[in-house]
C-alpha positions as CSV (number, residue, x, y, z in Angstrom):
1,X,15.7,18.2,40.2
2,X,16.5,15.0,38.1
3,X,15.8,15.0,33.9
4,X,12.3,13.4,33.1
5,X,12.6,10.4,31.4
6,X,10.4,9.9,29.1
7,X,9.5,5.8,28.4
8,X,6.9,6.8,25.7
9,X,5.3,9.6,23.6
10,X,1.9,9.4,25.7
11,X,4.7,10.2,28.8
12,X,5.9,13.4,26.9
13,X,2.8,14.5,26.3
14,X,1.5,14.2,29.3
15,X,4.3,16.2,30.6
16,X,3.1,19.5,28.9
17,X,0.3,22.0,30.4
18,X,-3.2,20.9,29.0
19,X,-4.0,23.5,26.2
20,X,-0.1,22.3,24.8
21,X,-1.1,18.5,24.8
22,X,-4.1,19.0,22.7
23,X,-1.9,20.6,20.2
24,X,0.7,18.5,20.3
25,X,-2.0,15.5,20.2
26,X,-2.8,16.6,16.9
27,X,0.5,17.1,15.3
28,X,0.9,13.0,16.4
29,X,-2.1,12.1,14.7
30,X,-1.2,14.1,11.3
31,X,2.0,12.9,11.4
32,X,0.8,9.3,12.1
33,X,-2.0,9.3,9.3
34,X,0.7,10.9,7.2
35,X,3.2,7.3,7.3
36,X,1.1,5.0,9.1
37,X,4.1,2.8,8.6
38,X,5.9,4.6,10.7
39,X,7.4,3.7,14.2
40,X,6.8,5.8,17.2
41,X,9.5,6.4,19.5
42,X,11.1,8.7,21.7
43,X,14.7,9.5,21.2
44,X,16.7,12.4,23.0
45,X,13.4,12.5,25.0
46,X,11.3,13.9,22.5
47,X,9.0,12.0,20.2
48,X,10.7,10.6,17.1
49,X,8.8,8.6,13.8
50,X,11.1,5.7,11.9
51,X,10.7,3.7,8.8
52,X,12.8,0.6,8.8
53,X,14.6,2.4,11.3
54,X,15.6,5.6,9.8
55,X,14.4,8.9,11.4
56,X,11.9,10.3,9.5
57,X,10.8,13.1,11.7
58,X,11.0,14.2,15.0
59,X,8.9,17.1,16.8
60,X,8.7,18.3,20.4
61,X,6.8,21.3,22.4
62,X,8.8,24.3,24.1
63,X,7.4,27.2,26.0
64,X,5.7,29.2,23.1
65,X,6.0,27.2,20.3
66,X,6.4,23.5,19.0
67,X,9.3,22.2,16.3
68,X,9.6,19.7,14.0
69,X,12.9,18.4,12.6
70,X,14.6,17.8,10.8
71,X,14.2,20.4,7.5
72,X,16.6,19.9,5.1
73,X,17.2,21.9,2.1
74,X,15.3,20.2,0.0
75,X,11.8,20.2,2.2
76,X,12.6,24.3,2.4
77,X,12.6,24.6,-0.9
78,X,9.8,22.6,-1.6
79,X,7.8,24.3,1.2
80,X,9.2,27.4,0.9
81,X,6.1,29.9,0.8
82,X,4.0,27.9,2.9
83,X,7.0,28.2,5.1
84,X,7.0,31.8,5.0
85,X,4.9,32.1,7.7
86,X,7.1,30.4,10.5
87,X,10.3,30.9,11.8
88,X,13.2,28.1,10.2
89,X,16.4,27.6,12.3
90,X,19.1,25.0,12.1
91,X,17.5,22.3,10.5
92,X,14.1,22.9,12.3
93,X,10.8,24.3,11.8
94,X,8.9,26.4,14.6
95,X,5.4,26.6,15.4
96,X,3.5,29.1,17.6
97,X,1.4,27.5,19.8
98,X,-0.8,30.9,19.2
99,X,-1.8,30.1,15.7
100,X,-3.7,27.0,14.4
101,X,-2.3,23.9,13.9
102,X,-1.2,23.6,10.1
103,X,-2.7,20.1,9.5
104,X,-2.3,19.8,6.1
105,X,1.1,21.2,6.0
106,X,2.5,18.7,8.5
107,X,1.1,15.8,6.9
108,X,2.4,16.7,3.6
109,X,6.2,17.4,5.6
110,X,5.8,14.4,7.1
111,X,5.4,12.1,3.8
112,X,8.2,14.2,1.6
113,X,10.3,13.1,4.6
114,X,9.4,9.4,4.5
115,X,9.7,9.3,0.8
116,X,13.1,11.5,0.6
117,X,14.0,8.9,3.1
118,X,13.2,5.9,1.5
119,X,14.6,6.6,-1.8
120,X,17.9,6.5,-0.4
121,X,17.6,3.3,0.8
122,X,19.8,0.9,-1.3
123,X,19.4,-2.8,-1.9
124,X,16.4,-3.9,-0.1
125,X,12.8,-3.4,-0.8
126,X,13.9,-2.8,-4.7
127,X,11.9,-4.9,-7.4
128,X,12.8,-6.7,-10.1
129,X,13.2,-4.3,-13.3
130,X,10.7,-6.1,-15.5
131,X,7.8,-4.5,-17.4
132,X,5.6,-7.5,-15.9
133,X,6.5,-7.1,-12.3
134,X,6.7,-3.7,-12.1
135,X,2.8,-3.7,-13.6
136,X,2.2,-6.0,-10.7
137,X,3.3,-4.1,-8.0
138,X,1.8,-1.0,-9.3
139,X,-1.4,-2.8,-9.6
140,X,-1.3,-3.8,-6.0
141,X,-0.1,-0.6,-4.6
142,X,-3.5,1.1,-6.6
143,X,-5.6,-1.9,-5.1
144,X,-4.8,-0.1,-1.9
145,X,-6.7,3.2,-2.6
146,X,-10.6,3.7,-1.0
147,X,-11.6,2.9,-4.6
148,X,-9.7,2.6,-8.0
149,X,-10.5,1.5,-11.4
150,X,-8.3,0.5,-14.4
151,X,-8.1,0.5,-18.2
152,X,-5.9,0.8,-20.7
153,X,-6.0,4.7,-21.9
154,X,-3.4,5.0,-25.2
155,X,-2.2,2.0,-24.4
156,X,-1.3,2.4,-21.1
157,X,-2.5,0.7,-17.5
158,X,-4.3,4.0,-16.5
159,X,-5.7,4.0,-12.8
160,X,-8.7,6.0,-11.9
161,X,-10.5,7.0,-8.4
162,X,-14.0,5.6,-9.7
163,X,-14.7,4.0,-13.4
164,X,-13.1,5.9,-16.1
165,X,-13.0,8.9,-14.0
166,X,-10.3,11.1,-12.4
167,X,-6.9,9.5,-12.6
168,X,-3.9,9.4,-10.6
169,X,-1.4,7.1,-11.8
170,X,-0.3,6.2,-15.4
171,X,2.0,3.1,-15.9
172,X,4.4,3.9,-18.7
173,X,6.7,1.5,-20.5
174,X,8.9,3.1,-22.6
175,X,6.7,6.2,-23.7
176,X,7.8,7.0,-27.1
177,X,11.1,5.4,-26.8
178,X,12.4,7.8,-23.9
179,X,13.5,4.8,-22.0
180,X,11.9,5.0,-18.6
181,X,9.9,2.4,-16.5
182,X,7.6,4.5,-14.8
183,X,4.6,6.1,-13.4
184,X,3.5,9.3,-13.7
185,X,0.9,11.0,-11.3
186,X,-0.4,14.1,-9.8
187,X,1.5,15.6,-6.9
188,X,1.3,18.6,-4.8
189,X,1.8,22.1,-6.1
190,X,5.7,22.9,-5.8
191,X,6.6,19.5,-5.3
192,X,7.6,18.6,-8.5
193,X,10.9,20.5,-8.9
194,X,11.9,20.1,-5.1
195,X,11.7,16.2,-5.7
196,X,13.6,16.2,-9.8
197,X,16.0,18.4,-7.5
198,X,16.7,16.4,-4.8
199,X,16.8,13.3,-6.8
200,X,17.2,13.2,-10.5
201,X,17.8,9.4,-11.0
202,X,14.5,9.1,-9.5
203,X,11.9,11.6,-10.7
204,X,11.4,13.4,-13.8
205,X,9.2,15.6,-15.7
206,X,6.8,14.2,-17.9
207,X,5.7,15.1,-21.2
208,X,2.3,16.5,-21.7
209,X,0.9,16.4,-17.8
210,X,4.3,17.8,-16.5
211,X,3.4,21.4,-16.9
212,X,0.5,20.7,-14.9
213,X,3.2,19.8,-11.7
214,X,2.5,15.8,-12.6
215,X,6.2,14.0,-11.5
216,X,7.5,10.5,-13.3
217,X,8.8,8.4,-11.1
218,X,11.6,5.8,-12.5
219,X,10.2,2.1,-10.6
220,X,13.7,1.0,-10.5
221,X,14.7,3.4,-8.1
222,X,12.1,3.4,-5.4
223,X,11.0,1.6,-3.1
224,X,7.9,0.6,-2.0
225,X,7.2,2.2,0.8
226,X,7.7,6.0,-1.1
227,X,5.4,4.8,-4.1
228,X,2.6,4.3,-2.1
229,X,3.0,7.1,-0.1
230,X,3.0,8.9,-3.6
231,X,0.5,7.1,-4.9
232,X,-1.9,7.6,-2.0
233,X,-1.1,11.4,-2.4
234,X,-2.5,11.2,-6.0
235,X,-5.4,9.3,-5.4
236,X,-5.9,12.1,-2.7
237,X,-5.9,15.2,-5.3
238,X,-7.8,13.5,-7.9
239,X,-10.2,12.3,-5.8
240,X,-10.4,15.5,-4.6
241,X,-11.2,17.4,-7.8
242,X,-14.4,15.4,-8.2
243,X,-16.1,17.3,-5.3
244,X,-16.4,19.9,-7.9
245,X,-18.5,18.9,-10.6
246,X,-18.5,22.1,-12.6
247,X,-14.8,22.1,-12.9
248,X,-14.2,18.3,-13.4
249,X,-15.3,18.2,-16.8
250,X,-12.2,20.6,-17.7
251,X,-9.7,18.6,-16.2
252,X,-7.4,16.7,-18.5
253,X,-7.4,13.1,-18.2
């Protein structure tokens, strides 16, 4: 019998018994509200997501489970207990179609890729190194978010998920003469040594919110496309920590 070929991801999909498409229908829709930026393909006739045409992640469904590929070192490590749980071979992570879909745990793989991804990229998309510009574009970036709020906190452009409340990105300038252009922000537990790790010119730890897992992010060095996702992600957790009004009053802002 001749090789399928697949023309689109709906055709792959369709190509799977019915209870597989309806998980695989879901790992598309987490991966594509994950980097909305992201271009859907399919390339060695599986499904494949790109940002300016880099491969940011590819997944596909087999006879008991589904992968999704590739998993570098660094996503491992970063991932590494939630990991635990599945089997990890050669670059790819597998899925039993037995247990529930991991929703969250794909969406978060799906925006370290786009982000490890994008930092990498040299030359375009890179701003100018300016205090005033970089302010700019971290003002429009925030402007983004369901609902944001800003003030200057110590002295710095401090960005909030509602008025003076819950924040997830700090603009720093030069925080007591330590020389970086940056923000610093919330991000996932785990995350923050994975990503210094991975790419030292780009994040660091910052003083005072750093032990709580908080990265600094040099602006010089990313590009747009990975600050927002990591921007997005912050606005995410802090906004999250104000469904629980009895512990928000003990979070540090």
């Amino acid at each position: 019998m001749a090789k399928t070929e697949f023309k689109s991801v709906n055709e792959y999909i369709a190509s799977k018994p019915k209870d597989v498409q309806v998980i695989l229908k879901r790992v598309r829709s987490t991966i594509r509200k994950a980097v909305p930026a992201a271009e859907e393909e399919i390339s060695y006739q599986i499904p494949v997501y790109k940002l300016n045409g880099v491969r940011v992640l590819y997944f596909a469904g087999w006879k008991h489970h589904y992968s999704l590929y590739p998993a570098g070192d660094a996503l491992v490590a970063a991932f590494k207990d939630e990991l635990a749980r599945y089997e990890l071979s050669k670059g790819t992570i597998r899925f039993p179609f037995a247990a529930p879909v991991p929703v969250n745990l794909i969406e978060r793989i799906a925006k370290f890729r786009a982000v490890q991804l994008t930092i990498r990229e040299k030359g375009k998309g890179k701003r100018k190194t300016g205090r005033a510009a970089q302010l700019d574009r971290v003002r429009r970036i925030c402007a983004t978010m369901p609902s944001v709020s800003e003030k200057l906190s110590h002295g710095a452009p401090t960005f909030f998920v509602r008025k003076d409340k819950d924040v997830f990105t700090i603009f720093m300038d030069n925080h007591h003469e330590d020389g970086h252009l940056a923000v610093w922000l919330p991000a996932p537990s785990g995350l923050q040594s994975a990503l210094i790790g991975d790419s030292p010119a780009t994040y660091f730890k910052p003083p005072y919110v750093g032990s709580s897992g908080w990265i600094g992010i040099e602006l010089d060095q990313i590009r747009d496309e990975a600050l927002e996702i990591h921007v997005r992600e912050a606005w995410e957790l802090a906004a999250r920590k104000k469904k629980k009004p009895r512990q928000r009053s003990n979070v540090s802002r």
